[in-house]
C-alpha distance (Angstrom), angle and dihedral (degrees) to the residues before:
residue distance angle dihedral
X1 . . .
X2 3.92 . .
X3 3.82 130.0 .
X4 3.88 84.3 -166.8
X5 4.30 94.1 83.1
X6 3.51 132.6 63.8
X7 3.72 126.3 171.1
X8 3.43 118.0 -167.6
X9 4.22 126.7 -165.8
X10 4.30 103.1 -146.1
X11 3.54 95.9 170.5
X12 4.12 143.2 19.1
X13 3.92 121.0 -166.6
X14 4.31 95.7 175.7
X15 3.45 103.6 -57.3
X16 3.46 100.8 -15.0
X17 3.82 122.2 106.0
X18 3.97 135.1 -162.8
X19 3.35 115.1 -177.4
X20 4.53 138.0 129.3
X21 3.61 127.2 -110.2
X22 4.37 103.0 -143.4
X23 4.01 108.0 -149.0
X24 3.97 125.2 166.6
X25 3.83 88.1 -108.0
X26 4.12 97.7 51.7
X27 4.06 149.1 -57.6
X28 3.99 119.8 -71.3
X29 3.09 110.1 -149.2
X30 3.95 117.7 -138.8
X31 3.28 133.9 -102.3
X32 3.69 78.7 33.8
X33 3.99 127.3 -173.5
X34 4.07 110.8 -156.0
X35 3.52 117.9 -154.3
X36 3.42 115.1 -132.8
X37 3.96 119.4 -117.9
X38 4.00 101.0 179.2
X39 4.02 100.4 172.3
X40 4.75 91.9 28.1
X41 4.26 81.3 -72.6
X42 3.93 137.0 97.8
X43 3.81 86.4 -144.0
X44 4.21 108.9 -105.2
X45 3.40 94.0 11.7
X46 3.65 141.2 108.8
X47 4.03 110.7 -141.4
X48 3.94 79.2 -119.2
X49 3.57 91.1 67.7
X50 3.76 94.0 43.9
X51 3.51 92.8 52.2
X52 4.02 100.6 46.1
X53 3.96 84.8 46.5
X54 3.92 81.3 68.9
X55 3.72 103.1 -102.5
X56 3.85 111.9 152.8
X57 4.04 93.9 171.9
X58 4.25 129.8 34.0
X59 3.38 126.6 -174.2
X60 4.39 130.7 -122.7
X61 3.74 121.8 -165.4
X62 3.84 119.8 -130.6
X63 3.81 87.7 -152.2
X64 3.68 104.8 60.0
X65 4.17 94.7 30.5
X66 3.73 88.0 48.4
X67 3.71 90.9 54.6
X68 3.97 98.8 37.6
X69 3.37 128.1 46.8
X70 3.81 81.4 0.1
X71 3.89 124.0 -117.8
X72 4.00 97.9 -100.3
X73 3.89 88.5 44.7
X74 4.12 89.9 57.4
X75 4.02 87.3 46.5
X76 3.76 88.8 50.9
X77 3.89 86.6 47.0
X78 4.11 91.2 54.1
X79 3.90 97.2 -85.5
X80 4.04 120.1 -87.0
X81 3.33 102.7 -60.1
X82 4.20 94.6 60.4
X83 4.06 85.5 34.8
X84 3.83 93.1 57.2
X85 4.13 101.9 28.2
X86 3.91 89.5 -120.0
X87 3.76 111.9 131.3
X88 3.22 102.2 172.2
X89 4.45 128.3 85.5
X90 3.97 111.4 -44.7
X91 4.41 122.1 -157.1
X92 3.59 114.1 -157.1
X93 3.59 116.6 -164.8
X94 4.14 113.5 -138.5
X95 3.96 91.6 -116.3
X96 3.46 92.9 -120.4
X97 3.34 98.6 119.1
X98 3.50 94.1 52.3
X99 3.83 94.7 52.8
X100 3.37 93.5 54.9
X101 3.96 94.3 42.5
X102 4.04 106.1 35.1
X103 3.78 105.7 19.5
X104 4.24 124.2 95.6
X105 3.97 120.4 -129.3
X106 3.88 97.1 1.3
X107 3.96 113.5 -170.7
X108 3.78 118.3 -150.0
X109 3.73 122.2 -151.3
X110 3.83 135.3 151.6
X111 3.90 90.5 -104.4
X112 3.76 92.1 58.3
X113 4.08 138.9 -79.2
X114 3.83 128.5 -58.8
X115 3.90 114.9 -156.5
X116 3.74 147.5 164.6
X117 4.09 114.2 -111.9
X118 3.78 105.2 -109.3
X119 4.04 81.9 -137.9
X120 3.66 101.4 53.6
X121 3.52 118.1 -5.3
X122 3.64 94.7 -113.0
X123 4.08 111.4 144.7
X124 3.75 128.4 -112.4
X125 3.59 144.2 177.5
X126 3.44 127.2 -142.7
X127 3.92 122.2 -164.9
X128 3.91 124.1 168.1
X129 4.33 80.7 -108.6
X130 3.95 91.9 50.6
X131 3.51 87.9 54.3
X132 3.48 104.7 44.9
X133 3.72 78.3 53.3
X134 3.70 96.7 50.6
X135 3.92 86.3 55.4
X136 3.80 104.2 44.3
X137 3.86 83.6 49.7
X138 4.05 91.9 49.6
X139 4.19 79.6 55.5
X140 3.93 86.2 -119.0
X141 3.98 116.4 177.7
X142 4.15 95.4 -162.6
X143 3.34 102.2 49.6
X144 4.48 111.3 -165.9
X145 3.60 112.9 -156.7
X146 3.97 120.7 -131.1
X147 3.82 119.3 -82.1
X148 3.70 143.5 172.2
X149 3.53 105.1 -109.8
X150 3.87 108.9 -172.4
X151 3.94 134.4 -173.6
X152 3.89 115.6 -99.4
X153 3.12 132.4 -114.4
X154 3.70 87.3 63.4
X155 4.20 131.5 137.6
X156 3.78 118.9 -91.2
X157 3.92 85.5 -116.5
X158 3.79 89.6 60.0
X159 3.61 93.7 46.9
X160 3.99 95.4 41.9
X161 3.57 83.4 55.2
X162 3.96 98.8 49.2
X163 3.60 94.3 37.1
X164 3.87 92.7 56.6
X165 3.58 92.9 42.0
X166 3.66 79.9 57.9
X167 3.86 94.7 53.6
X168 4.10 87.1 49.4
X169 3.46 85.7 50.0
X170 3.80 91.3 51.2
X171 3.39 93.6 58.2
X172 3.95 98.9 47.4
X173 3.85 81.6 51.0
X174 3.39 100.6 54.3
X175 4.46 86.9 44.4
X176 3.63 77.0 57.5
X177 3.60 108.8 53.6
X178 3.75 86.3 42.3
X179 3.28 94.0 59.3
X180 4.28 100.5 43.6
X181 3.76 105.3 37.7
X182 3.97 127.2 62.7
X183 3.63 126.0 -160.9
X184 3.21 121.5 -72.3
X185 3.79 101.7 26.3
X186 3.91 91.8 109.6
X187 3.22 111.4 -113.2
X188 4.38 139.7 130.8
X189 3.63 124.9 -167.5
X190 3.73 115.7 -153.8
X191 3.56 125.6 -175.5
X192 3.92 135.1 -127.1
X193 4.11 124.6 -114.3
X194 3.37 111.2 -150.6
X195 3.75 136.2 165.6
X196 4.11 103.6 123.1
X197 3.89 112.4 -120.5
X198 3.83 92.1 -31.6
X199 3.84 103.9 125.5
X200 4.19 84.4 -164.6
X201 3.93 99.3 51.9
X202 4.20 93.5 38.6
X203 3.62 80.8 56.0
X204 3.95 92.8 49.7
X205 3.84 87.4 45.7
X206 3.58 97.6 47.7
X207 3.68 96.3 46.0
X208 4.20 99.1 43.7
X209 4.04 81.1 51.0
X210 3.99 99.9 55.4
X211 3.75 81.7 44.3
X212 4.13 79.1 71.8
X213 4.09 89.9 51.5
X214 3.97 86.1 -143.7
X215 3.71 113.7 178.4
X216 4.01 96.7 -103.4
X217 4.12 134.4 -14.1
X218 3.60 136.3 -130.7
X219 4.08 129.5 -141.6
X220 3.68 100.1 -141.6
X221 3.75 131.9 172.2
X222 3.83 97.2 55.5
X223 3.50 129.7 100.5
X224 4.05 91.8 57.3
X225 3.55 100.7 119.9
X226 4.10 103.7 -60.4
X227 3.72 116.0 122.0
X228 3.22 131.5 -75.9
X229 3.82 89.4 -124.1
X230 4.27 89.0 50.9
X231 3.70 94.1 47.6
X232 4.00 97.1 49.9
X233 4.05 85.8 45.1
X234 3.80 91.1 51.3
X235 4.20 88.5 53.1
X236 3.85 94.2 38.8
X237 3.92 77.1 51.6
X238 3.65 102.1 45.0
X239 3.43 105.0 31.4
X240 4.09 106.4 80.6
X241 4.33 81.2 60.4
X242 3.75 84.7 59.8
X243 3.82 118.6 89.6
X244 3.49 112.1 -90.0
X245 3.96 103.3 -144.2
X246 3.74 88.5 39.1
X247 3.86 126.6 94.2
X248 3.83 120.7 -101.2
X249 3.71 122.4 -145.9
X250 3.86 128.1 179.8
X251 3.73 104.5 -156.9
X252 3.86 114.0 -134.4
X253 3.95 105.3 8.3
X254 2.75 131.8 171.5
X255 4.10 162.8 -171.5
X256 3.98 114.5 46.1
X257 3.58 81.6 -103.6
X258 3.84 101.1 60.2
X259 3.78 83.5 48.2
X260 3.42 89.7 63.7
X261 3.83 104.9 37.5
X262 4.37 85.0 46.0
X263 3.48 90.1 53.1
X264 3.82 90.8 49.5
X265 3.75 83.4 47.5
X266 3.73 87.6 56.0
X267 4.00 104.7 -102.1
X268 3.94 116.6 145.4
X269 3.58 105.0 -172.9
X270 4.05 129.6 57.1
X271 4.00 127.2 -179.5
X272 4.04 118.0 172.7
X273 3.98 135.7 154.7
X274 4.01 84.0 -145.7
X275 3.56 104.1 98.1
X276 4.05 97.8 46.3
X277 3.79 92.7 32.8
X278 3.71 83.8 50.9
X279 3.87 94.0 53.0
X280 3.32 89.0 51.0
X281 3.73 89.4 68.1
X282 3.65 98.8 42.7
X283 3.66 102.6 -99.2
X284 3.87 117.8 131.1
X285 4.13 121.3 -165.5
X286 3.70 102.2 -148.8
X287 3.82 122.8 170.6
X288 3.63 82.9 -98.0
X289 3.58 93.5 62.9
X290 3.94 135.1 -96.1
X291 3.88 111.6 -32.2
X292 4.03 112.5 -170.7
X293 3.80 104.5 -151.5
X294 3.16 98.1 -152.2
X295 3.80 97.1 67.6
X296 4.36 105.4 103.5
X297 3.59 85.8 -122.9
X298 3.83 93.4 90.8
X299 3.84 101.7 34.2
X300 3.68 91.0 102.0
X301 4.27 91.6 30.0
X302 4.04 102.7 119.2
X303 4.06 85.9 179.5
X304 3.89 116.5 109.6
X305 3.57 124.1 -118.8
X306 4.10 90.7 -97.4
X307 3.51 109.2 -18.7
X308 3.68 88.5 -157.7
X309 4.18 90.7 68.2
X310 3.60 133.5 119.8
X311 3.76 85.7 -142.5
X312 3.13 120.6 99.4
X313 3.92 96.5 -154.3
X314 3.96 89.3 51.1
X315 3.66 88.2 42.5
X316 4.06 113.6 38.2
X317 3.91 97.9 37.0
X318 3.88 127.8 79.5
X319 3.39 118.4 -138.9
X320 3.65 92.0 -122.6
X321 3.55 87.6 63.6
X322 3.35 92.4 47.9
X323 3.89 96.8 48.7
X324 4.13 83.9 54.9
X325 3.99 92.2 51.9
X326 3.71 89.3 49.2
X327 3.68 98.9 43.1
X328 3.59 89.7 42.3
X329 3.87 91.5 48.0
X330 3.42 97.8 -125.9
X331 3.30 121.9 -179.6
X332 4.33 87.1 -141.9
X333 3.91 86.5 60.6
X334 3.70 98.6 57.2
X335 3.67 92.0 41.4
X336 3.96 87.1 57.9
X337 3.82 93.5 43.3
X338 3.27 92.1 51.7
X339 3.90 99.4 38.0
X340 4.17 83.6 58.0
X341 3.74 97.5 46.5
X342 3.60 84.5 63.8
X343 3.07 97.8 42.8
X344 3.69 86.4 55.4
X345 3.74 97.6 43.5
X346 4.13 86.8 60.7
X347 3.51 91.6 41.7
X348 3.58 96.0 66.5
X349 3.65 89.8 35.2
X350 3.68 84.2 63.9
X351 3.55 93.0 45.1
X352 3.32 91.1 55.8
X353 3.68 99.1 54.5
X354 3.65 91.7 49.2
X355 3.61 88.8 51.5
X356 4.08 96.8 51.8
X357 3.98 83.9 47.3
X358 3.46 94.2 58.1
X359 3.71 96.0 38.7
X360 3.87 92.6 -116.6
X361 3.91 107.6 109.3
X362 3.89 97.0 123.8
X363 3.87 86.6 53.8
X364 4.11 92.5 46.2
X365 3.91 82.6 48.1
X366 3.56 100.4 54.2
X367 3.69 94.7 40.0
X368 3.46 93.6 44.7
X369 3.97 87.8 58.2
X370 2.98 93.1 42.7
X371 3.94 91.2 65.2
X372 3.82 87.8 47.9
X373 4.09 88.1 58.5
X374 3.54 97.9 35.2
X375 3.65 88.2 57.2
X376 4.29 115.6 -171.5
């Protein structure tokens, strides 16, 4: 479909797999964390930040660009990576997710979904087309095709249903993305496996997908309140149906620990609003576990996050200082939170590629943990 991707696997330690997908626009390095940039902005950062953190790859949503400034308006403005001064490889999620989480009186049909804006009413339509569309307009590089995401717990009739909607809706995507992008323009389209916690119908997914030989594949409708032990059974489960020399990406994960325990699982690719959302409400994930600033305990604390950071919002700021900004509700305190979760997040990503190389990532696990429990 595209001579513009490559992903290649350098290393295997059991499941795990570190490896680099090649695109016009830059290297992603993998296991790979993607911050997430809803509205064209990891929010409290400046793209300089996200960049020197060691992000090679952010992620836009179709949803909320579609709705404001409007996909045709960011095209006229030079497309997202001019808008938002980030040069380097761009996700966009389909917005399906969105539609069926944020958006009032949604109507499902096999052509697509109509909905009212969460923001102001206005009405939309959404079709697998439209949104390969929306993206190739936002100047996307990873390009997701348009699902039916539903809520879990839900019957296995209601998810056979969504989930082969889905694979329809693969297929009209992949028509579509044929159709609107040439060679050379940079861009992937990977496909969604869906099929809730059904081991049977994430197998049916997974398999009528490769059948489309798209350039990588995504595990989506996880992460939506099952736990933790459910969604790493439904990847250890669904992943041998997956392509093997094809990236992996579970959409919307997670905790530093389901990082780690997906990447054992043999996942690639990680996008999550945790660690700025987080931030913005004063928790920190250090390697010494999750600190929540606002807890008294460190309002007199002139120690650093982790002294031994490249960060310099883990490093250079007390967490007395820190305590004040988020007590205060300062704006500068959930910039900094939020500048070191990242930070964080691509710290272990890193430490997790290192460890795969070097065919140590159940010993980087366990000592990683370890630092969680152990605490400071």
């Amino acid at each position: 479909m595209t001579n513009d991707f490559s992903f290649t696997i350098h290393a295997r330690d059991g499941a795990a797999r570190q490896g680099s997908i090649t695109m016009p626009r830059g290297e992603i390095r993998t296991p790979a964390f993607m911050p997430v940039g809803t509205a064209g902005t990891v929010k409290g950062l400046y793209m300089e930040q996200v960049r020197e953190t060691g992000a090679d790859i952010i992620l836009g949503n179709t949803y909320h660009l579609m709705l404001r400034p409007g996909a045709e308006r960011v095209a006229r403005l030079g497309g997202l990576h001019e808008m938002a001064r980030w040069p380097y490889p761009i996700l966009t999620d389909s917005g399906g997710f969105q539609v069926m989480s944020l958006a009032a009186l949604r109507k499902l049909s096999e052509n697509g979904v109509t909905f009212q804006s969460h923001i102001d009413g206005s009405k939309h339509e959404l079709t697998p087309e439209r949104s390969i569309e929306i993206q190739h307009l936002l100047d996307s590089n990873i390009i997701m095709q348009l699902d039916e995401c539903i809520r879990l717990p839900a019957s296995d009739e209601e998810v056979a249903r969504a989930m082969r909607l889905s694979i329809r809706w693969a297929e009209r995507s992949k028509a579509a993305f044929e159709r609107l992008v040439k060679l050379g323009e940079g861009r992937a389209l990977f496909g969604i496996v869906q099929g809730g916690t059904n081991p049977q119908l994430r197998r049916e997914s997974a398999e009528a997908l490769a059948a489309l030989d798209l350039p990588g594949y995504a595990i989506g409708g996880l992460a939506v309140g099952e736990p933790q032990a459910e969604m790493l059974a439904t990847i250890e489960a669904t992943a041998p149906f997956m392509p093997a020399q094809k990236p992996r990406y579970l959409m919307g994960v997670g905790t530093p620990d389901d990082l780690l325990e997906s990447v054992a699982r043999g996942v690639d690719m990680f996008d999550c609003v945790m660690p700025t959302r987080a931030g913005r409400h004063g928790t920190a994930y250090t390697r010494f576990g999750k600190m929540n600033l606002r807890n008294a305990k460190f309002a007199e604390d002139t120690r650093p996050l982790d002294e031994a950071s490249s960060c310099p919002a883990t490093r250079d700021y007390s967490r007395a200082y820190l305590h004040h900004l988020t007590k205060s509700d300062e704006m500068l305190g959930q910039m900094l939170l939020s500048w070191n979760n990242i930070g964080y997040y691509q710290a272990l990503m890193a430490g997790a590629r290192a460890a795969i190389a070097a065919g140590a990532y159940a010993d980087f696990v366990a000592e990683t943990k370890a630092g969680w429990a152990r605490g400071e």
